[in-house]
N, C-alpha and C positions, 0 to 999 in steps of 0.2 A: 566536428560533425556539423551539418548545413540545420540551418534553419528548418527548411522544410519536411527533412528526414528526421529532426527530432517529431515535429509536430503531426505528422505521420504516424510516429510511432508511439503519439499519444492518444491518436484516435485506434492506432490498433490494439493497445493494450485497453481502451476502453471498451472495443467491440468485444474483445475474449473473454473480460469481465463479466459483461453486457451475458453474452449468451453462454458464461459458466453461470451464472446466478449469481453474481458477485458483488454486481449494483442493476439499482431499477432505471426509475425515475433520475432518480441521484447517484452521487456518487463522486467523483475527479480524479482526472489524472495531471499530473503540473512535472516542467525538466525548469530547471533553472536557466535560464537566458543569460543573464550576466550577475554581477556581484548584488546590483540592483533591482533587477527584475524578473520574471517567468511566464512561460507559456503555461497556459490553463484551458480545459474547455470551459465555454460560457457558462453561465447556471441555467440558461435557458435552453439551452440545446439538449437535443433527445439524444442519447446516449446509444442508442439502437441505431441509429443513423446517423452518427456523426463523421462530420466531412472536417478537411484543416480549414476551412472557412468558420466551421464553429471554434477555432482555437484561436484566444487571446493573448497577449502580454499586459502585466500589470506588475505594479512595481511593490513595495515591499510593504505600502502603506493600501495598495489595494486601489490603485489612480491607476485607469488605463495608459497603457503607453503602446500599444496596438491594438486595432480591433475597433468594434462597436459595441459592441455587447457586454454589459456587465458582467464579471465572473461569481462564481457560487457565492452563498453567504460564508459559505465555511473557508473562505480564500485564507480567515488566519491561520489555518492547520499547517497549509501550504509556506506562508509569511513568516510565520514564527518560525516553522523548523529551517528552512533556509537562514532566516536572521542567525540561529543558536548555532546550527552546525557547516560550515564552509567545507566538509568533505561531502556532503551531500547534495546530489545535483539532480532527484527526480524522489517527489512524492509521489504515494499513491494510499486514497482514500476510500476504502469499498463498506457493502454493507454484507457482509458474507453471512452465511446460516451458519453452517456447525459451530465456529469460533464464536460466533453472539449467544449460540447456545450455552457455551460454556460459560460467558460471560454475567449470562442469566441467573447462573446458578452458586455463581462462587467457587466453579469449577478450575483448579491453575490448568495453563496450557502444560504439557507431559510429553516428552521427545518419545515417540510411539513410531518414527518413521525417518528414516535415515535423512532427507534432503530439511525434514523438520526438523531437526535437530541446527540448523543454521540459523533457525532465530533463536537459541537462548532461551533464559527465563524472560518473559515476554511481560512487562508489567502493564498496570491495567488502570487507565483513569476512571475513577468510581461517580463517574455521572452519566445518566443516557442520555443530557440535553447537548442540544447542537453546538459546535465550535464555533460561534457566529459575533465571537466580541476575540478583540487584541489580548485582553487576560486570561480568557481561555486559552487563545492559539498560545501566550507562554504557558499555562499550566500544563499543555500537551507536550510542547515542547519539551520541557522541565522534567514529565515523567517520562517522555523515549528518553531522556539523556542521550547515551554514546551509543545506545544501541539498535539495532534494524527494524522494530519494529515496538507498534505499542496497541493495547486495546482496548475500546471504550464499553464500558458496561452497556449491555443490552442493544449496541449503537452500533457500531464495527469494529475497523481496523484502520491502521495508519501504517504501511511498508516503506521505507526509505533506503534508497541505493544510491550506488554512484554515477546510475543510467539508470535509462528507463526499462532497459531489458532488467537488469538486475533488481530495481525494486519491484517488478511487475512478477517476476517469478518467485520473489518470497513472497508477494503477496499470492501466491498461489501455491508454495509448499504449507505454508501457514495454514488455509483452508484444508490441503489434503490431509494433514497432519491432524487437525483439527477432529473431522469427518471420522477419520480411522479411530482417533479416542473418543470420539461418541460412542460412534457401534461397536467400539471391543467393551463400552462400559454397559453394555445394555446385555454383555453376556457374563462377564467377569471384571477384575482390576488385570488393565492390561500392562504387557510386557513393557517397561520403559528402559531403554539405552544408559549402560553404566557408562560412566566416566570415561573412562579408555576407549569406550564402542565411541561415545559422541567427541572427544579429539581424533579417532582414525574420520569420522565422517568430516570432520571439519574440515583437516587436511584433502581430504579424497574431494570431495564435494564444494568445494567456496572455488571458483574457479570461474573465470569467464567464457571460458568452451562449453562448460558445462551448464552455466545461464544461458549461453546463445542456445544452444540446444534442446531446453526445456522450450524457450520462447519460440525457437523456430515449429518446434510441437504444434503450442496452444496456437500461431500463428495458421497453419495450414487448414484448421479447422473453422475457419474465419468464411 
């Protein structure tokens, strides 16, 4: 895939973010460039208006190697999970509501929604201060381990795929999932997916037609 259509597709997964509520001010989205470095938007750039002029490369220690503009302070969320896992080629770091609501309260995330069900038990780093040191971005690292996604108390979420369409759409069944176990708990304990329900949706559902699909969605609405 071209350079430019990844970094494209980092400003449009930021814009769909951007105007689902997903991030404000802040936020990132980063693909992995090469073994050594990644595309990132700056930390300075509005995330409402962001153009591939606001996307950078920076290498694994955080040293520009395209661009002018510095990236986020939290580029080690980005650094470390690239350094820890080589099948993963696109973070995504948002500030979502219902998941932080959950996060607030000591609530586990609960497969309440079939496309949810493809994160898993979703573990949860117990700090709401920022990623913004090396030791952090591994302790984040450390708690996603193997899997797609991780959540920070009170703070957000961390999505990881193998593109940017695919982590950009868990980080959006994540939210939807999220959202549906709020307000079903504000009326009862809601219906959660047995075993056998969450293997047929895995099968049914992990798929990349079915990522391009979702994304092409949130896309149109841009």
């Amino acid at each position: 895939m071209g350079d430019l259509l990844v970094k494209q597709q980092l400003v449009d997964a930021t814009g769909m973010f951007e105007r689902g509520g997903m991030i404000d001010h802040n936020g990132h989205c980063s693909a992995r460039r090469d073994e050594a470095s990644f595309y990132i938007n700056s930390g300075a750039s509005v995330r409402g208006a962001l153009t591939i002029n606001d996307i950078v490369a920076d290498n694994l220690d955080g040293d520009l190697v395209e661009g002018t503009s510095r990236p986020p302070l939290e580029f080690h969320i980005h650094s470390e999970v690239y350094r820890a896992r080589a099948d993963v080629h696109a973070v995504m770091h948002t500030h979502p509501q219902w998941s932080t609501f959950l996060t607030m309260t000591g609530t586990p995330y609960k497969p309440v929604y079939a496309q949810g069900v493809l994160l898993g038990d979703i573990p949860v780093m117990d700090t709401p201060l920022s990623v913004n040191t090396k030791t952090m971005g591994e302790r984040l690292a450390a708690t996603l381990g193997s899997g797609p996604a991780v959540l920070l108390k009170a703070h957000g979420a961390v999505t990881v795929g193998s593109d940017v369409v695919e982590a950009c759409v868990l980080a959006a069944y994540l939210e939807e999932n999220s959202h549906r176990q709020y307000m079903a708990m504000q009326i009862g304990d809601p219906y959660l997916f047995t075993e056998d329900e969450q293997r047929a949706c895995r099968e049914k559902l992990r798929s990349a037609t079915l990522f391009k699909k979702t994304w092409d969605h949130y896309r149109s609405k841009l």
